[in-house]
C-alpha positions in Angstrom: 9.2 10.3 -22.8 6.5 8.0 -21.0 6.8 7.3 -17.2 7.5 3.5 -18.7 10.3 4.7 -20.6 11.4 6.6 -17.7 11.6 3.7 -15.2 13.4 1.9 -17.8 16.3 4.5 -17.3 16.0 3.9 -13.9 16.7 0.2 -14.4 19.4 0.4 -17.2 20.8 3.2 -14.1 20.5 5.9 -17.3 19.8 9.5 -16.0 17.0 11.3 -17.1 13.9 14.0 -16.2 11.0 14.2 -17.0 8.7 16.8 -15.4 7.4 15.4 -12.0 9.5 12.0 -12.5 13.5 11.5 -12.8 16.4 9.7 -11.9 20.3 10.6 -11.6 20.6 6.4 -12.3 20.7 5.5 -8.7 17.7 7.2 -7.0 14.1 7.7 -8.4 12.3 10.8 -7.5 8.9 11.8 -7.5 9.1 15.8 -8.0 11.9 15.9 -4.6 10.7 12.9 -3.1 13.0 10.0 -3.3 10.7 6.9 -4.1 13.7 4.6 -5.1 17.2 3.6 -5.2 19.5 1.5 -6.3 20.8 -0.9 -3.4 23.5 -3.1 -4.2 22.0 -4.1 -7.5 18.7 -4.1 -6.4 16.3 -2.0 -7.5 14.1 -0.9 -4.1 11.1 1.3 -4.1 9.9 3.0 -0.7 6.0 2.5 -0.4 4.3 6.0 -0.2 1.2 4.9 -2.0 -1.6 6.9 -0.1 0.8 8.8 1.7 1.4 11.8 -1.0 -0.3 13.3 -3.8 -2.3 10.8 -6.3 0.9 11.8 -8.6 3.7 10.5 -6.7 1.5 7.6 -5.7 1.2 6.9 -9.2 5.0 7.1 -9.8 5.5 4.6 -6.5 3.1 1.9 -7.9 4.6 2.1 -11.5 8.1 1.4 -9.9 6.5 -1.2 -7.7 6.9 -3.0 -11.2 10.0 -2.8 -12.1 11.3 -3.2 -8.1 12.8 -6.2 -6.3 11.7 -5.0 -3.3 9.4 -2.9 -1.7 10.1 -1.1 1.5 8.4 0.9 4.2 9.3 4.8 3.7 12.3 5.6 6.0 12.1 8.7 8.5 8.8 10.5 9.6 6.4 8.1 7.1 7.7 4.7 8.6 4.3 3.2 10.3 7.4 1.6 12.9 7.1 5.0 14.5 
């Protein structure tokens, strides 16, 4: 399955796994990382882009697709801090 395909799921809220990428329908995850969730119908993505690995960065600007919002990452990688 493509990392496309993949974020599709995520959209349609359809579980699946992939090997670094997968979603339980609500929440996206890049290997343990949350990256997105669903958020009362929206679909939001946490911007970690240059934060991570080059992988889960990939995975966070392929969601920034399919998102209807973009947020700063909550916790420790907020830049609010």
């Amino acid at each position: 399955m493509t990392l496309q395909e993949m974020l599709t799921r995520w959209k349609e809220g359809r579980r699946t796994k992939g090997r670094s990428l997968w979603t339980d329908g609500t929440t996206l995850f890049s290997y343990r990382l949350p990256i997105g969730r669903r958020e009362k119908g929206k679909l939001v993505v946490y911007d970690y882009a240059g934060k991570v690995s080059g992988t889960t960065t990939r995975h966070v600007n392929l969601a920034k697709d399919v998102a209807d919002e973009v947020r700063e990452p909550p916790g420790k990688w907020s830049r609010k801090q």
